[in-house]
C-alpha positions, 0 to 999 in steps of 0.5 A: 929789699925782699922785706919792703916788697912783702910789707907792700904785698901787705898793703895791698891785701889790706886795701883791696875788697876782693881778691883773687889768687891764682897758683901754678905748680910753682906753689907744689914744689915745696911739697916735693910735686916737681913742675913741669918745665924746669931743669928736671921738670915732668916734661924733661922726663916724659913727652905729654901724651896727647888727648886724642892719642889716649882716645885712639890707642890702648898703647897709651892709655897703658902707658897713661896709666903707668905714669900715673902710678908711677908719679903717685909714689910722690904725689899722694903722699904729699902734703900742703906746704908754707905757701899752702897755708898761707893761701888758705889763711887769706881764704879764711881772713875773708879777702880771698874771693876765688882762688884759680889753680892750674895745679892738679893735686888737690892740696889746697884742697887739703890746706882747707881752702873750701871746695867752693872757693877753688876754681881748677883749671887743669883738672884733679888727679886726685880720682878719674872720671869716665870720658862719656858719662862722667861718672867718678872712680876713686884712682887706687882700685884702678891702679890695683887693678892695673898693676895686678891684671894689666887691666885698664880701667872701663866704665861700669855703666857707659862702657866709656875708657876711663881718665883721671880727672885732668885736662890733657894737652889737645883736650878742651879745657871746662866751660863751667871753670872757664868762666867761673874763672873769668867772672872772679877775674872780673870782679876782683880789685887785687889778682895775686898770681903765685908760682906760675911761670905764665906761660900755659893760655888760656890760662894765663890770660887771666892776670892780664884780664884782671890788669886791664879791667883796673885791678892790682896785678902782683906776680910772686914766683921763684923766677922772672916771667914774661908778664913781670912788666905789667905787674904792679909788683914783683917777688921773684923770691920763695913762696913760702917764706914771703907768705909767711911775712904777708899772712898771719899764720896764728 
């Protein structure tokens, strides 16, 4: 059964002119970056700090920026798995127009997927920006910094506290990402949504955006979600090993 559904996922990127992928934490848990809602998940362990609890206190920026050392013993030695390769493999094949992400730890970046072609919802954790002038710091002096002196981190040329580069919850999410993201919604005939649970708005909008405005909507993800009925076709099955069916590797 698993095997008609990939031969029909084939078809479907072979028939289509312009597709658009979109991947949730799901994609990253074969990389060994937990997601956030299930059994175990992120948020089992830890309650999100909030956007403007992170402006108002230094109690949780401190708290903030232990997490973030704390995560990063998995996250930044982590490295793009199957499924990764494959979404980069559609990249190069020339049929992936855009590819939307809600995740934060730059592997598709690292699989090859250019810069240019992802669309980050959420933010990269990868490095940290100032939260008034926005100004890039790369995370390992920051974190150096912090666990030598209990320092947080402070902006050299505004002054401004400093953040990795994510939205938070409470925080608003980017225009220029936003609408990026809605104009290859739009534009595309074939939206492959992989390892989201399809719960986070606004951005899980956008698999419906694209079904109503007549593109092929497919929802490949571990478990049911509750947009599986309008989806033209469903995988619940491993990311990884049904990619590999769909996307020539070599």
């Amino acid at each position: 059964m698993t095997g008609d559904l990939s031969d029909t996922l084939r078809d479907f990127l072979e028939e289509c002119q312009r597709c658009v992928v979109f991947t949730g934490a799901g994609v990253s848990t074969d990389s060994g970056i937990p997601d956030f809602r299930s059994p175990g998940g992120v948020w089992t362990k830890n309650q999100p700090i909030y956007f403007q609890d992170f402006i108002d206190s230094e109690g949780s920026r401190r708290e903030a920026w232990r997490r973030k050392i704390e995560t990063d013993k998995v996250m930044v030695d982590a490295k793009p798995n199957l499924g990764h390769l494959a979404i980069s493999k559609m990249a190069q094949s020339g049929k992936m127009a855009s590819l939307i992400t809600q995740n934060i730890d730059g592997l598709h970046q690292a699989s090859g997927v250019p810069d240019a072609m992802i669309i980050e919802l959420h933010g990269n954790a990868t490095y940290s920006t100032c939260l008034d002038c926005a100004k890039r710091y790369e995370n390992q002096p920051i974190k150096d910094a912090f666990q030598a002196t209990g320092a947080l981190p402070v902006c050299d040329a505004c002054g401004g506290h400093i953040k990795t580069a994510t939205i938070s919850f409470g925080q608003a999410m980017p225009e220029a990402a936003m609408l990026r993201a809605q104009e290859a919604t739009l534009a595309c005939d074939l939206f492959i949504a992989i390892g989201s649970s399809l719960v986070v708005f606004p951005a899980a909008g956008f698999p419906v955006m694209a079904k109503d405005n007549g593109a092929r909507l497919v929802i490949l993800n571990r478990d049911p979600t509750e947009m599986d009925a309008q989806a033209d076709l469903v995988i619940n099955d491993e990311i990884g090993a049904i990619l590999r069916q769909v996307v020539p590797m070599d």
